[in-house]
C-alpha positions in Angstrom: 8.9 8.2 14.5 10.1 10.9 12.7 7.6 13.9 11.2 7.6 16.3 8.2 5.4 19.2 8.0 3.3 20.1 4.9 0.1 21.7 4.0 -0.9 22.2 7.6 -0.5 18.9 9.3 2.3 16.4 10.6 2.8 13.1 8.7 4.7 10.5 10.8 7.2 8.2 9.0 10.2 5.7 10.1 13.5 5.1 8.7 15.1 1.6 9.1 18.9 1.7 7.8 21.6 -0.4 8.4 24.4 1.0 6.0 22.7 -0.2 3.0 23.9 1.2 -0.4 20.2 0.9 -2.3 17.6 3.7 -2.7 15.0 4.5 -0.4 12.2 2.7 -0.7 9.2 4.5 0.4 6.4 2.2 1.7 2.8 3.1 1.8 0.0 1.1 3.5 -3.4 0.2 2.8 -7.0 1.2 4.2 -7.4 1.1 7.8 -3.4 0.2 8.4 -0.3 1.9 9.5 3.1 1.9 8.9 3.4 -1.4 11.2 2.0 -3.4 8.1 5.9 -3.1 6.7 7.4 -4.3 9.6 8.7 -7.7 7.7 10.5 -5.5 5.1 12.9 -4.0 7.7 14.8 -7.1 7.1 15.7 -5.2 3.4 17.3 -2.4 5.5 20.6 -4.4 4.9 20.1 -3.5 1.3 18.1 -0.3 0.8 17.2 2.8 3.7 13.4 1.6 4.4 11.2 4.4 5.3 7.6 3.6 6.3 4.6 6.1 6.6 1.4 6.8 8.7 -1.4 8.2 6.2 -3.3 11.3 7.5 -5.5 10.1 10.0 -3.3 6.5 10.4 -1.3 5.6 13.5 0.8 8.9 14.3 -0.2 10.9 11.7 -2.2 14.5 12.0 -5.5 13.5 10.3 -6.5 15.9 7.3 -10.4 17.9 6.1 -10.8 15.6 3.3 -13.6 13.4 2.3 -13.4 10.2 0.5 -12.4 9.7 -3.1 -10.0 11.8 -5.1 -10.0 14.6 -2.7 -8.5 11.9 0.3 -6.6 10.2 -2.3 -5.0 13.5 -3.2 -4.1 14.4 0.3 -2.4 10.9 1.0 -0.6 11.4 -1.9 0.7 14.9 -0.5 1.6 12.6 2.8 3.5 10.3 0.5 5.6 13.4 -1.1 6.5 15.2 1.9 7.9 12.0 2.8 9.6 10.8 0.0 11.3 14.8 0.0 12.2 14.1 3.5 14.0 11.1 2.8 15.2 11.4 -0.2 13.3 8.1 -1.5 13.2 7.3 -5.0 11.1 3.8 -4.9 7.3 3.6 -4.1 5.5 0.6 -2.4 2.2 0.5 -2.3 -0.5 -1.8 -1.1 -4.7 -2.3 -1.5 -5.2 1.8 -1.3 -1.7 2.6 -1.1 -1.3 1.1 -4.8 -3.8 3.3 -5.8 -1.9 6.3 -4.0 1.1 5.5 -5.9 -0.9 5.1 -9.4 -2.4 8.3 -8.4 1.4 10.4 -8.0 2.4 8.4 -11.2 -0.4 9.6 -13.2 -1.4 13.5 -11.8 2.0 14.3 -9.9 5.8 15.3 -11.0 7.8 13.3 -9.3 9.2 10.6 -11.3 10.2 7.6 -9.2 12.9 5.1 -10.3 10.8 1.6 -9.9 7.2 1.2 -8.2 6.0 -2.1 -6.8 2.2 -2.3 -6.8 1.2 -5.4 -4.2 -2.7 -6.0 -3.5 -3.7 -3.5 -5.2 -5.6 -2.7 -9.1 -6.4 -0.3 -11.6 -10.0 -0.3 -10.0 -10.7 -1.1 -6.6 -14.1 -1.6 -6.6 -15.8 -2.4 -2.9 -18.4 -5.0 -2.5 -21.9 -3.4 -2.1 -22.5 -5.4 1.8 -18.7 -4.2 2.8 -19.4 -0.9 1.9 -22.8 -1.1 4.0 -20.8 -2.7 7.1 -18.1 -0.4 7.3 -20.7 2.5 7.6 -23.0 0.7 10.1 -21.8 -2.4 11.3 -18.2 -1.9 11.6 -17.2 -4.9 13.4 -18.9 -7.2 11.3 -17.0 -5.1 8.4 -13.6 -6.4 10.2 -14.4 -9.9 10.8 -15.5 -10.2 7.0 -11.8 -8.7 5.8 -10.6 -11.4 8.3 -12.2 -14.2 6.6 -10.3 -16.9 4.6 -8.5 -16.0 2.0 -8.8 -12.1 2.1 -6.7 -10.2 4.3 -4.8 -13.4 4.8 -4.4 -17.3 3.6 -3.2 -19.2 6.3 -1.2 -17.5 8.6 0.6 -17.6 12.2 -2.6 -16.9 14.2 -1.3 -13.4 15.9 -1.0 -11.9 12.2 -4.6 -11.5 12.3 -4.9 -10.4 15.7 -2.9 -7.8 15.4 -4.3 -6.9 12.1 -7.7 -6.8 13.6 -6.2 -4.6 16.7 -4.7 -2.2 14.0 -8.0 -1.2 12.4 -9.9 -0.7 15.3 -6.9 2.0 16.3 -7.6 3.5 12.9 -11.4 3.4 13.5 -14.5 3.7 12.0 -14.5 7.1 10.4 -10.9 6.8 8.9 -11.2 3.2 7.8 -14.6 3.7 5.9 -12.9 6.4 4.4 -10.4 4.8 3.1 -12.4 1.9 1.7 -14.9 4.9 -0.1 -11.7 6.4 -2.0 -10.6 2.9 -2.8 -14.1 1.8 -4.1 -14.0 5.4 -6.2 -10.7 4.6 -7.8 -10.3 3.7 -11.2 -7.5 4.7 -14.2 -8.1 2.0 -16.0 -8.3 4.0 -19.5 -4.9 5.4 -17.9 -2.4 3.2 -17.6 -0.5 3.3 -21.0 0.4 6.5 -19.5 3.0 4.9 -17.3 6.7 4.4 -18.3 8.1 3.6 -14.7 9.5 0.5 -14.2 6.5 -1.6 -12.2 6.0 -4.9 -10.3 2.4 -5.8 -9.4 2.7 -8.4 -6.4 0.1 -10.7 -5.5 -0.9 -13.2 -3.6 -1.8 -16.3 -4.6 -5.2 -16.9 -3.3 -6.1 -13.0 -2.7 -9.7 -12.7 -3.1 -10.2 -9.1 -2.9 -7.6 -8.2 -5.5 -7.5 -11.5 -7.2 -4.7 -12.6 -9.6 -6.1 -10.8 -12.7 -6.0 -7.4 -11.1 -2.1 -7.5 -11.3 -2.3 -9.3 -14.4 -3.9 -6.3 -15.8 -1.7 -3.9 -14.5 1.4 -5.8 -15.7 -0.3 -6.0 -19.5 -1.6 -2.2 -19.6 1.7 -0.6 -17.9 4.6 -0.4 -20.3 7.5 -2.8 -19.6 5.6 -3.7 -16.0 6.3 -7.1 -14.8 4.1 -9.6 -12.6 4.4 -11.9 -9.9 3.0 -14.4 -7.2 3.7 -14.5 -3.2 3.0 -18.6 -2.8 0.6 -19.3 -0.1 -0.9 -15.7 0.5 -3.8 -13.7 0.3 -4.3 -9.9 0.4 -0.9 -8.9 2.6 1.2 -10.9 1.1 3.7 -8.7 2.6 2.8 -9.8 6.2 2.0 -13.6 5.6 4.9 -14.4 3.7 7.6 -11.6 4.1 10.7 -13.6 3.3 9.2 -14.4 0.0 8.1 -11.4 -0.8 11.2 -9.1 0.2 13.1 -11.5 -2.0 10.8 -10.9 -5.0 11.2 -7.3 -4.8 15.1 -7.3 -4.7 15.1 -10.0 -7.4 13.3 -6.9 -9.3 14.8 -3.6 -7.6 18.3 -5.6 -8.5 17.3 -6.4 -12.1 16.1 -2.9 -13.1 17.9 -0.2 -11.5 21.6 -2.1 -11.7 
């Protein structure tokens, strides 16, 4: 893992590249994750440099004084631009609360990326009341309810979930509530007419905690934004069905930036 240093703290990224002659595409994870929840894009690497980041707090990452909402959110958005100056990156991926980070830099920051791809993720990101209750006081039940069927994942090889389930107990309590608070706090939906960057909102087919609509919406409201499905997925499509979902994003990195 390599580090940049801004506003006081350490954020920890990796770069996968294998010679090829795409942008950067900047990756950023969801609550309680790291940047391990990627790992099935490397095979892009071929194509475009793929950089992957721990959020403040996340895997390898110094954590940061901020608490939840648009105070949190505007500190992982700092992680994401120290980044993205570090590596040159000119292509955001974001998932679940990492959309929202990337809605957030579109919306409040200068930088002006060339595409966006928007996966899990919604103009709102409301939290169920009893999650929200769970995550505070009952954290593994909180766990074992993003585990269920068709949430975090559809139907997929049985060590997915295991290792998704390891990866937010490393994050912990503390961080991982956190992350779900900001997420439930999040909303431009009166905002998005403000975007003009080529989008893709991802989704997968049977996600139930951002469920079809949510990416229909952003695919309506964002000008020129495009939508599309991940077959036989839920919430990380990106995980459960890699192959399909890298080749969705070329399809569209190809198709707007040629």
């Amino acid at each position: 893992m390599e580090t940049v240093l801004h506003n006081g703290r350490e954020t920890a990224y990796e770069v996968v590249d294998r010679g090829g002659d795409g942008p950067p595409l900047c990756f950023v994870h969801g609550s309680g994750g790291s940047h391990a929840v990627w790992n099935g894009q490397h095979a892009l690497a071929d194509r475009y440099p793929i950089v992957t980041l721990d959020l403040s707090g996340h895997g390898d990452s110094d954590d940061v004084d901020a608490s939840s909402g648009y105070t949190a959110l505007s500190a992982y958005a700092d992680d994401v631009l120290a980044v993205v100056d570090d590596t040159d990156a000119s292509v955001l991926v974001g998932n679940s609360l990492g959309g929202a980070i990337v809605l957030h830099i579109l919306l409040e920051r200068e930088f002006d990326p060339a595409a966006t791809v928007l996966t899990g993720t919604g103009a709102r990101l409301g939290v169920l009341d009893d999650l929200l209750t769970w995550l505070k006081s009952d954290f593994e039940r909180a766990v074992e309810f993003l585990h269920g069927p068709d949430r975090l994942f559809h139907d997929p090889d049985p060590n997915l979930p295991e290792r998704s389930v390891e990866q937010m107990y490393d994050t912990g309590q503390e961080i991982t509530n956190r992350d779900f608070l900001t997420s439930h706090e999040f909303d431009v939906r009166g905002r998005l007419d403000e975007i003009d960057t080529p989008s893709l909102a991802v989704y997968g087919e049977y996600d139930q905690l951002t469920p079809p609509w949510f990416h229909e919406y952003l695919a309506d409201e964002i000008d020129g934004g495009e939508l599309a499905e991940i077959d036989d997925a839920a919430h990380l499509a990106m995980i459960e069905r890699p192959a399909a979902f890298n080749e969705t994003i070329d399809e569209f990195l190809t198709a707007t930036l040629e």
